[in-house]
N, C-alpha and C positions, 0 to 999 in steps of 0.2 A: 781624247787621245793626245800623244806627245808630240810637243813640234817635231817637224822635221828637221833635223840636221845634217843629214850624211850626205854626200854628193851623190851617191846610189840610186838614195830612195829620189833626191830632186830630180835627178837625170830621169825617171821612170815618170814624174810629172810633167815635166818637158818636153816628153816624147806624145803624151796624152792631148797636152794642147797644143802641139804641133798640129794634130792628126784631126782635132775639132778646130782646128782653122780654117780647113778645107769645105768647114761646111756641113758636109753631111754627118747625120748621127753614128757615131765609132761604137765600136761592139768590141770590148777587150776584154780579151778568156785569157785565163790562168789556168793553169796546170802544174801535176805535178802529183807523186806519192801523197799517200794520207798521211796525214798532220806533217806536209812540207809547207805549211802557213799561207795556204791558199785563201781562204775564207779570211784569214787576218790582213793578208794585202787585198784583197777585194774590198773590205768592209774600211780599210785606211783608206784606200783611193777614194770609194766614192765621199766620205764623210768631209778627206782635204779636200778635194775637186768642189764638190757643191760648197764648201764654206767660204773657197775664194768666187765663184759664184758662175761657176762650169755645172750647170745641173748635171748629177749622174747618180744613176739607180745603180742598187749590186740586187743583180739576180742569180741567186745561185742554181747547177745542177740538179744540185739533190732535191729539187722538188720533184723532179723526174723519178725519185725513186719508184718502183709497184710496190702497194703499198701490202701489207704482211697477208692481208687475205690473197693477194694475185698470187704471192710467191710462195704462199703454200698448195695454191690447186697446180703451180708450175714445179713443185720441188725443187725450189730455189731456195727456201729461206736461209739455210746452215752458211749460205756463200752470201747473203746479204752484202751488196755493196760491189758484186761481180758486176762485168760489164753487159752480162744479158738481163740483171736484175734493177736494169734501167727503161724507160718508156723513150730510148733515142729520138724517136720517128717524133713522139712529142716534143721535146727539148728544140728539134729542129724546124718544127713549124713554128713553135715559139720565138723562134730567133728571127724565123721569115716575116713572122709577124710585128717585133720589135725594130727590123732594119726598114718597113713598107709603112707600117702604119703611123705615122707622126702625129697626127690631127687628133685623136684621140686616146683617153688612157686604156692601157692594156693592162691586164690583170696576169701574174704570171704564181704561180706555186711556190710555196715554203718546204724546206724540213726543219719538224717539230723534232729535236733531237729527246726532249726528256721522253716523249711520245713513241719517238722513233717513226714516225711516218710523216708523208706528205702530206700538207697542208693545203687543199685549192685556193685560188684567188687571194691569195693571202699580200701580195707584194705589187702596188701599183705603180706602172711607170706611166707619169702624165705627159701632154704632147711638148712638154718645152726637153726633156731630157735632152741633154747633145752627147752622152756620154754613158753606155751603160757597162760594165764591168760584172763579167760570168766567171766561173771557176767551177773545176770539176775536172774526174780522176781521166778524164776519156777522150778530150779534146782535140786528141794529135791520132788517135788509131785510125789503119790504115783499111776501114772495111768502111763498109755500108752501117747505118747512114753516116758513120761519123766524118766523113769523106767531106759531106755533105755542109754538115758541122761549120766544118772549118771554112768552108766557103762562105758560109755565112760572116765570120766573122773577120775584122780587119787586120787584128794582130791578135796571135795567142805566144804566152810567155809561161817558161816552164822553172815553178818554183821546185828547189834545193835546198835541203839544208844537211847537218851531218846526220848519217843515217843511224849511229846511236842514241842520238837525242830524241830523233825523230821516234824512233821506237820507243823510249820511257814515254814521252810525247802520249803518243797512239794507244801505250796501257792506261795509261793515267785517263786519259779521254775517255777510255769504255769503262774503267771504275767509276767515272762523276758521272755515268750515266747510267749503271743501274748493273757492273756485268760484277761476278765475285776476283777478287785480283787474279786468280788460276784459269779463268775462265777470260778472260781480260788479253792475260797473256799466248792463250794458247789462240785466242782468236787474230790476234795478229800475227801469229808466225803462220797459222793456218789458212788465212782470209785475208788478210790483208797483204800478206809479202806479196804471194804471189801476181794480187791484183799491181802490186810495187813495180815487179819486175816488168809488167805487159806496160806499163806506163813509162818506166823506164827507158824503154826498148823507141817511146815517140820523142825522144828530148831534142834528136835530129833535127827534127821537123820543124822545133820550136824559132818563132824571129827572135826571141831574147832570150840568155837563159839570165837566173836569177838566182842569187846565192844570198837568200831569205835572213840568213844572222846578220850579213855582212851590210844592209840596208838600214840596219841600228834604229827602230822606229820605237822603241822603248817600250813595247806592248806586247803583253803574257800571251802568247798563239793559242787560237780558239780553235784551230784547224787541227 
């Protein structure tokens, strides 16, 4: 990946090993709309972090996704990606497990995007980590368990970028992944906005917000 240059992005490393100064292992969620480059600052942090020699795992969400057999006996599939078509109550033991358990590695879940579904045990974080970094559409809502969520975690920061790009963004995403362009497009005015707006609505909540272009990390958004 590309050095860092921008004050932006340093100020957001600065604040990372401020916070593993103290010691205990940090648990930083990102947030924010689909493809506002959540997964690309997750996957930057942890790669800078460990190469200056901050061990830190990126575990994302979306292993939490149910996977296409749950969400068809629930009639969820059409909404894929909604915030009941997540295993929260897992994602949160998960974190309780990642913030407790230090002395040994903990195995946490992938998403197989060509796949489309979750992957178990696919992502190990060993006991030296001081630093893991989570991202995902739901980290600031204000119900059960995400409530919960957040408690878990030390600081959540809610990624931005402009909402036109973010949209070509988001078709283009579901094209490289298997959807027809028409079908691409109508699933994110249909499916994703709206999950946009519910997300939207927790940016209050967030300790930092973040304006994703303006951090200049020189890297094509995978998010």
């Amino acid at each position: 990946m590309a050095a860092v240059t921008s004050a932006a992005a340093s100020a957001l490393l600065d604040r990372v090993r401020a916070l593993a100064a103290e010691g205990d292992r940090v648990l930083i969620g990102i947030t924010g709309a689909p493809a506002a480059g959540k997964s690309t600052l997750a996957e930057w942090l942890a790669e800078t972090l460990t190469a200056e020699g901050l061990p830190t795992a990126w575990v994302p969400m979306d292993g939490f996704h149910l996977a296409d057999a749950a969400l068809d006996r629930l009639g969820r599939r059409e909404r894929k990606g909604a915030l009941d078509t997540f295993d929260g109550h897992g994602y949160l033991a998960l974190l309780r497990r990642l913030r407790a358990e230090t002395r040994n590695t903990v195995y946490a879940p992938a998403f197989e995007r060509n796949l489309e579904q979750p992957i178990a045990n696919s992502i190990g974080v060993p006991p030296e980590t001081a630093v893991i970094v989570t991202e995902g559409n739901y980290l600031l809502v204000d119900e059960e368990p995400w409530r919960q969520v957040r408690a878990e975690l030390t600081e959540v920061w809610y990624s931005e970028t402009d909402p036109v790009l973010r949209r070509e963004r988001l078709v283009a995403r579901h094209i490289r992944f298997g959807k027809a362009p028409d079908a691409a497009a109508a699933w994110a005015d249909t499916v994703d906005e709206p999950n946009a707006r519910l997300i939207a609505a927790t940016r209050a909540r967030a300790d930092t917000v973040i304006d994703f272009d303006a951090l200049d990390l020189g890297i094509v958004l995978a998010d």
